[in-house]
C-alpha positions as a Markdown table, in Angstrom:
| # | Residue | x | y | z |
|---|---|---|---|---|
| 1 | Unk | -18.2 | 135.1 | 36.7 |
| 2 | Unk | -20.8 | 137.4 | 38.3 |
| 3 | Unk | -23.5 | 135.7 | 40.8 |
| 4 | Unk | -26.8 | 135.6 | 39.8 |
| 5 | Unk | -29.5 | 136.7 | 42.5 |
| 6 | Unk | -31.6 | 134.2 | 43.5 |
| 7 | Unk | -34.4 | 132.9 | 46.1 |
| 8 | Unk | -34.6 | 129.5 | 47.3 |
| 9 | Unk | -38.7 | 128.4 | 47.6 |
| 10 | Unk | -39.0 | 127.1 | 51.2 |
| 11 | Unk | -37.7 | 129.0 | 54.2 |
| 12 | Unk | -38.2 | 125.6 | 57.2 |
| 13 | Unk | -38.0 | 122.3 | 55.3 |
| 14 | Unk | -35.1 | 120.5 | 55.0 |
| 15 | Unk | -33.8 | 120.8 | 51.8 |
| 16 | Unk | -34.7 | 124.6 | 51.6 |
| 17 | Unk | -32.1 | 124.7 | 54.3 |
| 18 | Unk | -29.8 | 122.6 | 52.4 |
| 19 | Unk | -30.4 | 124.6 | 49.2 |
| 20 | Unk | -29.5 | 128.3 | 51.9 |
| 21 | Unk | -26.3 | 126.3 | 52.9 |
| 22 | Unk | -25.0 | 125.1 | 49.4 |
| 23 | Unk | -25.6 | 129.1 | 48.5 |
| 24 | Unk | -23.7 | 130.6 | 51.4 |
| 25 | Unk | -20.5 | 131.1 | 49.5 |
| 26 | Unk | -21.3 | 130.0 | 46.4 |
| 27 | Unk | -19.6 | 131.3 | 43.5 |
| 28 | Unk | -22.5 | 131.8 | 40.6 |
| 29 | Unk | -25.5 | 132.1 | 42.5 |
| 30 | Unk | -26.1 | 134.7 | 45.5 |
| 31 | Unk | -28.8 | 134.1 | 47.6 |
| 32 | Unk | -31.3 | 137.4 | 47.8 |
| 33 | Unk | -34.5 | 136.4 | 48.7 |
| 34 | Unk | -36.5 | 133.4 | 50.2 |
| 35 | Unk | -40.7 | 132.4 | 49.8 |
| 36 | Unk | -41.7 | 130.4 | 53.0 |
| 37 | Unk | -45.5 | 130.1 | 54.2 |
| 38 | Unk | -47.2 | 132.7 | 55.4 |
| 39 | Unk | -46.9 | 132.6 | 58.8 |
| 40 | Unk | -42.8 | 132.7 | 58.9 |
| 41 | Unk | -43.7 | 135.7 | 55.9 |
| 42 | Unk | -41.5 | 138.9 | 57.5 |
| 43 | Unk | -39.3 | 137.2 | 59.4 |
| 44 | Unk | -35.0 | 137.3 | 59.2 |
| 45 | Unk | -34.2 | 133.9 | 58.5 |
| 46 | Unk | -32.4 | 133.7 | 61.8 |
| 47 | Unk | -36.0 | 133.7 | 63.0 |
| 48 | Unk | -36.4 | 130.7 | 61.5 |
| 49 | Unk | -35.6 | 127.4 | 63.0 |
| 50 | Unk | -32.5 | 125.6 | 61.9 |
| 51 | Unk | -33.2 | 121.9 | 61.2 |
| 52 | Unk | -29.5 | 120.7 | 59.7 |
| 53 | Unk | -26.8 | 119.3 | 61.9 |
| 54 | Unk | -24.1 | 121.8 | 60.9 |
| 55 | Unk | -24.5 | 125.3 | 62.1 |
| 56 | Unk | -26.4 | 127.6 | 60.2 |
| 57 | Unk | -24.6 | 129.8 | 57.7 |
| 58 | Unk | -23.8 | 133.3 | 58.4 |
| 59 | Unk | -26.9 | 135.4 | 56.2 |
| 60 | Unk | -26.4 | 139.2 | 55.5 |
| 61 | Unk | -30.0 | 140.7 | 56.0 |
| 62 | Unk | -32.4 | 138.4 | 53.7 |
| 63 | Unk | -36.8 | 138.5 | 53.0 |
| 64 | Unk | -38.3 | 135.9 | 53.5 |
| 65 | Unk | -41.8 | 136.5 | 51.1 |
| 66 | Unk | -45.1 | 135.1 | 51.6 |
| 67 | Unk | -45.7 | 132.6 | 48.7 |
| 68 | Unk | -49.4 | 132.7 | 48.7 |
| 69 | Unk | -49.2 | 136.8 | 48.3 |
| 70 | Unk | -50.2 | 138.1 | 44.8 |
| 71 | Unk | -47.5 | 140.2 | 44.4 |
| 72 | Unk | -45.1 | 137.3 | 45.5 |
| 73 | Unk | -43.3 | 137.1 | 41.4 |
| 74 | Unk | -43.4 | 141.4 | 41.5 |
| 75 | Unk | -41.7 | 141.5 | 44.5 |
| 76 | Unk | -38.8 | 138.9 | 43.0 |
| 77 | Unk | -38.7 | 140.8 | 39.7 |
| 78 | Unk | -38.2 | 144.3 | 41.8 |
| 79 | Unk | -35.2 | 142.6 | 43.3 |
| 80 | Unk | -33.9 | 141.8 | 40.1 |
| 81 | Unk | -34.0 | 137.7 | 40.8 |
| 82 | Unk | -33.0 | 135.8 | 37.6 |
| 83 | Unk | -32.9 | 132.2 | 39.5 |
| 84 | Unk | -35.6 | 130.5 | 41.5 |
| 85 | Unk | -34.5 | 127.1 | 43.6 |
| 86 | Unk | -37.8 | 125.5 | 43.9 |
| 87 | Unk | -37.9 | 123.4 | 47.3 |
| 88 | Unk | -41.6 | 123.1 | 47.7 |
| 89 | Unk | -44.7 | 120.8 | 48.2 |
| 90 | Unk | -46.2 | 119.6 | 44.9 |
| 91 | Unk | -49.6 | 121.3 | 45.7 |
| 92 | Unk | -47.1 | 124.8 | 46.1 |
| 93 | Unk | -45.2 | 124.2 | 43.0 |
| 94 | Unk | -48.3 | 123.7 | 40.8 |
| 95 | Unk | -49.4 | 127.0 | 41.7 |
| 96 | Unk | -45.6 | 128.7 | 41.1 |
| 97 | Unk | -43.3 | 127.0 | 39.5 |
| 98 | Unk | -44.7 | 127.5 | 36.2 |
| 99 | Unk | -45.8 | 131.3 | 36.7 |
| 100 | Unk | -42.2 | 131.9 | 37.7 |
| 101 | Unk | -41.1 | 130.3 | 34.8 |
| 102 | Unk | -43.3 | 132.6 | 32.3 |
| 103 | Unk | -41.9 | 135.3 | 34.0 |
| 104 | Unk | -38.9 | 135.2 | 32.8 |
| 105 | Unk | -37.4 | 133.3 | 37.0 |
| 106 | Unk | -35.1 | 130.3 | 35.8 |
| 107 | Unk | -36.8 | 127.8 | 37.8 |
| 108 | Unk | -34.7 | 124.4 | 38.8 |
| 109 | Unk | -37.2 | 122.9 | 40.6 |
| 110 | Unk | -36.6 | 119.7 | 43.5 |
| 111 | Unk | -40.8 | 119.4 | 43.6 |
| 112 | Unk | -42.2 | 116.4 | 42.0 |
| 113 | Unk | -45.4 | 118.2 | 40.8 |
| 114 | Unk | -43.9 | 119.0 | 36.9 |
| 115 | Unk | -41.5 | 116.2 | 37.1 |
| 116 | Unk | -42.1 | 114.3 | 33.5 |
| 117 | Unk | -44.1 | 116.9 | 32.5 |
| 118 | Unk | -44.2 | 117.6 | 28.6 |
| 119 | Unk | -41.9 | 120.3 | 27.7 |
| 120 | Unk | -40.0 | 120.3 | 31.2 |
| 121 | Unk | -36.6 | 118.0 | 31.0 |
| 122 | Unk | -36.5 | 115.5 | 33.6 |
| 123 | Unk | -32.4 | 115.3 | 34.3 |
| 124 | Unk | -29.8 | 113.9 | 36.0 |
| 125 | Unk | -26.7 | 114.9 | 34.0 |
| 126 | Unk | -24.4 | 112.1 | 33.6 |
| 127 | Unk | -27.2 | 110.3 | 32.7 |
| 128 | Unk | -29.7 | 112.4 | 30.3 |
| 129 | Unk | -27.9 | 115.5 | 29.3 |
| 130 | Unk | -29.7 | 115.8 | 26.2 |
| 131 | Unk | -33.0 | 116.2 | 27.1 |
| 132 | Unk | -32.0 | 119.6 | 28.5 |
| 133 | Unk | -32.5 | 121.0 | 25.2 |
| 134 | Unk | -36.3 | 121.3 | 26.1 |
| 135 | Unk | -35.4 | 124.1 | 28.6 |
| 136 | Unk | -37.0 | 127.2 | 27.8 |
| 137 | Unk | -38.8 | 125.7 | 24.8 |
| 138 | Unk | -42.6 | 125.4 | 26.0 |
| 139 | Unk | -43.3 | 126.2 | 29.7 |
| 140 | Unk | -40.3 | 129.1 | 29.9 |
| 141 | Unk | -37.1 | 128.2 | 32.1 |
| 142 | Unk | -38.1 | 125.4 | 34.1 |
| 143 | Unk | -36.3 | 122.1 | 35.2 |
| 144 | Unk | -36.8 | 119.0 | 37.5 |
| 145 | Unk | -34.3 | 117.0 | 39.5 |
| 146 | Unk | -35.4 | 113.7 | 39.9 |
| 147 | Unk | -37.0 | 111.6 | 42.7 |
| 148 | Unk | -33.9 | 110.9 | 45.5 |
| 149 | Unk | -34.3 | 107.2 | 45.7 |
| 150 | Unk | -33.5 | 107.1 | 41.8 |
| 151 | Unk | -30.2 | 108.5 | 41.8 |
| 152 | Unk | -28.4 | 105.6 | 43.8 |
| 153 | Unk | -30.0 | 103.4 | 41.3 |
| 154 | Unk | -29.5 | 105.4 | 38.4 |
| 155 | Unk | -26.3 | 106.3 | 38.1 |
| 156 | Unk | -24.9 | 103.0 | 38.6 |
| 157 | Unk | -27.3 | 101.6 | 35.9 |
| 158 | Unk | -26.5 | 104.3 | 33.4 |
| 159 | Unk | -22.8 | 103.0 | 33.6 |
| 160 | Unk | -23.8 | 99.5 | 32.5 |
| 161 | Unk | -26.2 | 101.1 | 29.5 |
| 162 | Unk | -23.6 | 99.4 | 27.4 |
| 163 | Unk | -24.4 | 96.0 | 27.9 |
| 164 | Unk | -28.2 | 95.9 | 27.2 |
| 165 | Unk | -29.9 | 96.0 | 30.6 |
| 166 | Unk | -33.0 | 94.1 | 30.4 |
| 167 | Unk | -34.5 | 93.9 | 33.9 |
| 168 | Unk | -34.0 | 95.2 | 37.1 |
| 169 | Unk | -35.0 | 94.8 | 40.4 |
| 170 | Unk | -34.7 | 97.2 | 43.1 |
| 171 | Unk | -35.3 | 97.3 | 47.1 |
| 172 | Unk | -34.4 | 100.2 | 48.7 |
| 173 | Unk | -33.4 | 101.6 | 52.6 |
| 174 | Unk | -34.4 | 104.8 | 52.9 |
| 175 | Unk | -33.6 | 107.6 | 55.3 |
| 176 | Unk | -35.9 | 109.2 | 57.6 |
| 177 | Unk | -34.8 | 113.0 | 56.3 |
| 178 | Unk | -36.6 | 111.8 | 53.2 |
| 179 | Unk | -39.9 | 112.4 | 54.5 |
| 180 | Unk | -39.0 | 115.6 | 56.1 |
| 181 | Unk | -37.4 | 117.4 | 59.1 |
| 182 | Unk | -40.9 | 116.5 | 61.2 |
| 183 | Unk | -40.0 | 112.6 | 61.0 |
| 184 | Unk | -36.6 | 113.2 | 62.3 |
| 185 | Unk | -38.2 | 115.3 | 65.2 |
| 186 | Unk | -40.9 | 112.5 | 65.7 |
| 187 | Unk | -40.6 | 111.2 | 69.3 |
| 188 | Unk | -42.2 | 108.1 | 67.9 |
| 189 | Unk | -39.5 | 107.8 | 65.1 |
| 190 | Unk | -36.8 | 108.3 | 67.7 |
| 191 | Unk | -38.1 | 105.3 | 69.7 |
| 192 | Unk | -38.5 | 103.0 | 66.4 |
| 193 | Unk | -41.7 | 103.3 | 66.2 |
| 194 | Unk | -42.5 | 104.4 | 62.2 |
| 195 | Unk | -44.5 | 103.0 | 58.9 |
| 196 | Unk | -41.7 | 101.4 | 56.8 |
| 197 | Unk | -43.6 | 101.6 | 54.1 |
| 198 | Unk | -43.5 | 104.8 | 51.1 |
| 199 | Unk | -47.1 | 104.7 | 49.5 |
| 200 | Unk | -46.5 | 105.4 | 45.8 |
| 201 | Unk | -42.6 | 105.4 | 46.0 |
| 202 | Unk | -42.0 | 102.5 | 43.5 |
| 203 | Unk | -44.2 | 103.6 | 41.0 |
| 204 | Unk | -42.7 | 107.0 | 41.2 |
| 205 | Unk | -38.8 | 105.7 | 40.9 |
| 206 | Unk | -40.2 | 103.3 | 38.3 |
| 207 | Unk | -41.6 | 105.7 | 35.7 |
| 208 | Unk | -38.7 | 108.2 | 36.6 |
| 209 | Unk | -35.9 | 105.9 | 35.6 |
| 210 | Unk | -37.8 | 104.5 | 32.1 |
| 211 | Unk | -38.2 | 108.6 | 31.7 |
| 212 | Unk | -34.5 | 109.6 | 32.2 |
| 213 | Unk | -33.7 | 106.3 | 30.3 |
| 214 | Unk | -35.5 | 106.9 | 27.2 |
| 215 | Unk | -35.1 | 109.4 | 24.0 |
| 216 | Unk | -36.1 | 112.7 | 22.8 |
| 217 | Unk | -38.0 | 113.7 | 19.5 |
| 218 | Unk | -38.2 | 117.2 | 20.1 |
| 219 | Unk | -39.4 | 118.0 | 23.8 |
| 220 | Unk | -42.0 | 114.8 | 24.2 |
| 221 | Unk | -39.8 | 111.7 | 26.1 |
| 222 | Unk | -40.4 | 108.1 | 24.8 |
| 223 | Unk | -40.0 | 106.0 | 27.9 |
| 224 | Unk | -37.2 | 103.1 | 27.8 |
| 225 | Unk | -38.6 | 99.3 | 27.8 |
| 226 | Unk | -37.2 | 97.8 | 30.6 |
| 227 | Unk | -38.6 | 94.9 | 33.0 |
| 228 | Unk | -38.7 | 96.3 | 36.7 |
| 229 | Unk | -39.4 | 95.0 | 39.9 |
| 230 | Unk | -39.3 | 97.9 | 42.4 |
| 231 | Unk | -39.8 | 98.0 | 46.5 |
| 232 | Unk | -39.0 | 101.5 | 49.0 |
| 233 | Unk | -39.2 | 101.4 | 52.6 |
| 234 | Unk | -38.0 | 103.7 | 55.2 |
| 235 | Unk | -35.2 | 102.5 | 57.8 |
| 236 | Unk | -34.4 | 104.4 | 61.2 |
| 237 | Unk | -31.4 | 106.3 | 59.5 |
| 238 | Unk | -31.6 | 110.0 | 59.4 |
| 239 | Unk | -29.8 | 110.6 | 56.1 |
| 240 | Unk | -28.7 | 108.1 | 53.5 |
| 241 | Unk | -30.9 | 106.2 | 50.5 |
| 242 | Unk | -29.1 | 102.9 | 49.7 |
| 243 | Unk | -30.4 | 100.7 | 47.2 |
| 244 | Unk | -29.5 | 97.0 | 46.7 |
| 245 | Unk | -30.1 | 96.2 | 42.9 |
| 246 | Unk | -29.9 | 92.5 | 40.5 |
| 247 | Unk | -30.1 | 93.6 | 36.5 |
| 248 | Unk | -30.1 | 91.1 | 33.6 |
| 249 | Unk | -28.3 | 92.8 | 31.1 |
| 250 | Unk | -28.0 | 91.3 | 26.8 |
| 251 | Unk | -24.2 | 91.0 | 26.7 |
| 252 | Unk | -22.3 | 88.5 | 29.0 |
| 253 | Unk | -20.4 | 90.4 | 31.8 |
| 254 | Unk | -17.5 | 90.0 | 34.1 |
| 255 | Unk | -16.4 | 91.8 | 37.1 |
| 256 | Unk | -13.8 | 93.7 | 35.5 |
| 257 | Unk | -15.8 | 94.8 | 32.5 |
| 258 | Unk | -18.5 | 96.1 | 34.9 |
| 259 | Unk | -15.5 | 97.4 | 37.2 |
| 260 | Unk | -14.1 | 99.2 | 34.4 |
| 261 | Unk | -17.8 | 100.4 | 33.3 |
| 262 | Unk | -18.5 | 102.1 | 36.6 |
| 263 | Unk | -15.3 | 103.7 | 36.7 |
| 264 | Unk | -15.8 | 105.0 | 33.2 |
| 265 | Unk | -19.0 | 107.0 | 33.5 |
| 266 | Unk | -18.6 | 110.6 | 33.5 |
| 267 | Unk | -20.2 | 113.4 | 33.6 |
| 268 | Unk | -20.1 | 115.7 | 30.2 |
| 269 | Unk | -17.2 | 117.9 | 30.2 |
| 270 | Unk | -19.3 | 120.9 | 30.5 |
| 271 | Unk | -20.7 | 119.7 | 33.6 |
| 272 | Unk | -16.9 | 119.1 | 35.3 |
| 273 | Unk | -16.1 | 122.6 | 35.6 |
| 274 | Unk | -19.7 | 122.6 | 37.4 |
| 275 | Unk | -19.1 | 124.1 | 41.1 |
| 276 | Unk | -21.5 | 120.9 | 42.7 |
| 277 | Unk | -19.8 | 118.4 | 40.2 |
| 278 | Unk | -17.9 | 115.9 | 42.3 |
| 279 | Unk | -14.5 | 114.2 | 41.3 |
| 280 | Unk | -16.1 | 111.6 | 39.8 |
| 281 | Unk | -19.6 | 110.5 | 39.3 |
| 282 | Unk | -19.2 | 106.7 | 41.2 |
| 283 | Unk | -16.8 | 106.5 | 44.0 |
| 284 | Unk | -16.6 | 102.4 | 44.3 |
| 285 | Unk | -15.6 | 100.8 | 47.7 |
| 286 | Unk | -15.6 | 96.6 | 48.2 |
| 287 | Unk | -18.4 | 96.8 | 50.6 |
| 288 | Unk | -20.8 | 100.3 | 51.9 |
| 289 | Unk | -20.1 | 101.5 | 55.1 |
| 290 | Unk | -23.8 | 103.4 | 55.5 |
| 291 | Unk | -21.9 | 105.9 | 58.4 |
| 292 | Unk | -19.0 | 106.3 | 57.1 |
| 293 | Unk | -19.5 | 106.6 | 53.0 |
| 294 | Unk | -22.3 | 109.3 | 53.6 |
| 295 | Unk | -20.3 | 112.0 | 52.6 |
| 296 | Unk | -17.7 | 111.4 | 49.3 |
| 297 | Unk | -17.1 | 114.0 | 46.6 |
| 298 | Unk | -16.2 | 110.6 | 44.5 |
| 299 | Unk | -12.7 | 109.9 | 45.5 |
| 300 | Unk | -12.9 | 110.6 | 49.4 |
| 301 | Unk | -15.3 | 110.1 | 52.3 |
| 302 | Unk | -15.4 | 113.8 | 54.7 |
| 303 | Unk | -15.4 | 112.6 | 57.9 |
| 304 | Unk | -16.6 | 116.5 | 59.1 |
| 305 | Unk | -17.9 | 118.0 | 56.1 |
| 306 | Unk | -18.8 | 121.2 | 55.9 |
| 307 | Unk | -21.3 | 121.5 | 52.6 |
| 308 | Unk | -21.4 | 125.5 | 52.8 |
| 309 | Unk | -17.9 | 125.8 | 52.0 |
| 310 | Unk | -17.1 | 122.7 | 50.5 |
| 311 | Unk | -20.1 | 121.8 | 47.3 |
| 312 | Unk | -18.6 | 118.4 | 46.2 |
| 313 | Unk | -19.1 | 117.0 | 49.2 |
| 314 | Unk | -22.0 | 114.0 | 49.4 |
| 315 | Unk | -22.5 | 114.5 | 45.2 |
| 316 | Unk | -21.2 | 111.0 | 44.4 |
| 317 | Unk | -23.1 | 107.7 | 44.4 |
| 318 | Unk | -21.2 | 105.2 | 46.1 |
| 319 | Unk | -20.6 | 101.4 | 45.0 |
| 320 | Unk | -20.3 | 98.1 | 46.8 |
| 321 | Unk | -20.9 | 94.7 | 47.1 |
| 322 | Unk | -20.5 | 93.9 | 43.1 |
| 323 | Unk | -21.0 | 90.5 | 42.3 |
| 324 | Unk | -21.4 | 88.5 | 39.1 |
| 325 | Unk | -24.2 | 86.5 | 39.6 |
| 326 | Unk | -24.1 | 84.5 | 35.7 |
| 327 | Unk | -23.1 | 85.5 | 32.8 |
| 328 | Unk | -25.6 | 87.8 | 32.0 |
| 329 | Unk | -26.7 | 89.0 | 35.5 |
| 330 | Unk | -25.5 | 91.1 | 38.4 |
| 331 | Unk | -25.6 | 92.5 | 41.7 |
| 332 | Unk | -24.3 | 95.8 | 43.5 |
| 333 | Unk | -25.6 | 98.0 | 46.4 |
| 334 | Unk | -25.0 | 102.1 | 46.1 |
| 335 | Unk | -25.5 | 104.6 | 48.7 |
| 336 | Unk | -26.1 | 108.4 | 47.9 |
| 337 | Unk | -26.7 | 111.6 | 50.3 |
| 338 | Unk | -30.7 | 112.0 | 49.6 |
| 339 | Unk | -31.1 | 115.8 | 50.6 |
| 340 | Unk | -27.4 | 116.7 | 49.1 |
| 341 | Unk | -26.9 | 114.6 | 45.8 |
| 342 | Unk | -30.8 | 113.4 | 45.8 |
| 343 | Unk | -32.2 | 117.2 | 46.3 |
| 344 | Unk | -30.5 | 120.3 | 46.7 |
| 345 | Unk | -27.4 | 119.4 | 45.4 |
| 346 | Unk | -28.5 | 117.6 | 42.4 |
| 347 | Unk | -31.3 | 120.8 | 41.9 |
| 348 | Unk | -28.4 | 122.7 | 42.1 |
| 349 | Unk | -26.0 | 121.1 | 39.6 |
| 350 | Unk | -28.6 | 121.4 | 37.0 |
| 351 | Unk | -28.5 | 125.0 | 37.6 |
| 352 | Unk | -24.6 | 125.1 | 37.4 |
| 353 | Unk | -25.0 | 123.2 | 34.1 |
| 354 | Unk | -27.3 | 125.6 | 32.5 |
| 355 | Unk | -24.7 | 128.5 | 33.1 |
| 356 | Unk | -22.1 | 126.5 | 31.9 |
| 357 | Unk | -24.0 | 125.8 | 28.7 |
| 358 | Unk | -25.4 | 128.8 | 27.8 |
| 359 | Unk | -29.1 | 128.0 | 28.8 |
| 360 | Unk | -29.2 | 131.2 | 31.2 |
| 361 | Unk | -28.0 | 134.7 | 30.8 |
């Protein structure tokens, strides 16, 4: 299969940098150009500082192109780039995504500013496959991963579809990479001293998971009905979203039947022979281990990973803590990477998915 060129949008922030790793050696996509700000515009991205723990991937000679320039989109079409990795601010994205899109730039986009937007799937694979059939229809080749926080509670929650979920309540621990490489770097942060609290984080995993949830009639979403109870606040971890979630579901349970359900849930078989898709979707474990469960490509934990060489890595949600509360209610905590299976990762699979299927050239 040939690789695609392609520019990642955002040369600094973290999950730029996550996106330029995943692309390093990967096997579709080849990396050929990146937009950054204006003041890193010219620059080798060598030049540019490396924020990631692992060592920064060996580049052959790459642009990085202002975004604000007007010529930014003719400057990507003279280097023939067919896919865009959108890694930006909202107030950015408004301004490029779309324009990209028209263009005739595949844009999978990790920005929250067209995320539920008509005529632009929403999607999370294992989850909401179908509404992918909106690519391309309305706004041109454009796509949204999902909020990070979401996909720990998610994915789980898809599995258990089956039985009727009714209600849900969420709380969340979120890590400090969320918010961006300047938290980490905070010397406040680093002595504990940091607002625990997300303004306009609940609402944002609340509509996205009724979004995801609910069903197509041609490319407008009808949300799903569900009772929610959602709180997000940040912890002093650097990476790691783990969510501790109760659902009331319709049918009565029992641990094995929701044992069996988790193990179950798949990904379509299009999306397995996806380079990002892990082994399996959930990778369950009797209790999470926030250090040491980080990292799992759904049937082991990489104790040194290495996600330029190794794209499975930190793609599945992990399960714990399971417990049958009644008959119709539940328990479980899940733990996902939020800047590899929450952002560039997941950004990424949706971009594998689309060759696989057909969606781009």
């Amino acid at each position: 299969m040939r690789r695609r060129p392609t520019v990642v949008l955002g040369a600094s922030g973290l999950v730029g940098q996550r996106m330029q790793q995943r692309l390093c050696n990967h096997p579709w996509f080849e990396l050929k150009a990146v937009g950054g700000r204006q003041e890193t515009s010219g620059k080798s991205l060598e030049q540019i500082p490396w924020r990631l723990k692992e060592m920064r991937p060996s580049f052959p000679p790459i642009p990085v192109l202002d975004l604000s320039s007007d010529s930014f989109i003719h400057d990507l079409l003279e280097l023939n780039i067919e896919v865009a990795f959108s890694c930006l601010p909202s107030e950015v994205a408004e301004r490029i995504e779309e324009a990209l899109a028209q263009a005739g730039i595949a844009v999978f986009s990790n920005a929250s500013f067209n995320r539920r937007k008509e005529g632009i799937p929403l999607v999370i694979p294992e989850i909401n496959a179908e509404h992918f059939t909106a690519f391309s229809t309305v706004k041109g080749p454009l796509v949204c991963g999902t909020n990070c926080t979401l996909i720990p509670m998610a994915v789980p929650l898809a599995a258990l579809r089956k039985f009727g979920i009714r209600a849900v309540r969420m709380r969340s621990e979120q890590a400090l990479s969320g918010a961006g490489w300047k938290l980490l770097f905070d010397e406040e942060v680093q002595h504990g001293r940091f607002d625990t609290e997300i303004p306009g984080e609940a609402e944002k995993v609340a509509e996205e998971l009724l979004h995801v949830f609910g069903t197509q009639e041609g490319t407008t979403v009808i949300p799903a009905q569900l009772e929610l109870d959602i709180v997000c606040q940040r912890v002093a971890r650097e990476d790691g979203h783990q969510v501790f979630v109760e659902t009331t579901v319709a049918q009565s349970l029992s641990l094995e039947s929701v044992r069996q359900a988790f193990n179950a849930h798949l990904f379509p078989e299009s999306v397995m022979r996806c380079p990002s898709a892990p082994i399996q979707s959930l990778h369950i474990v009797e209790h999470i281990d926030a250090d040491q469960h980080l990292w799992s490509n759904g049937i082991v934990f990489a104790n040194h990973p290495n996600p330029s060489e190794d794209l499975q890595t930190g793609m599945a949600v992990v399960i714990g803590d399971v417990k049958i509360i009644d008959e119709y209610t539940l328990s479980f905590s899940a733990y996902s990477h939020n800047t590899i299976r929450g952002a560039a990762g997941g950004t990424m699979l949706l971009a594998e998915q689309a060759v696989v299927e057909g969606r781009i050239p």
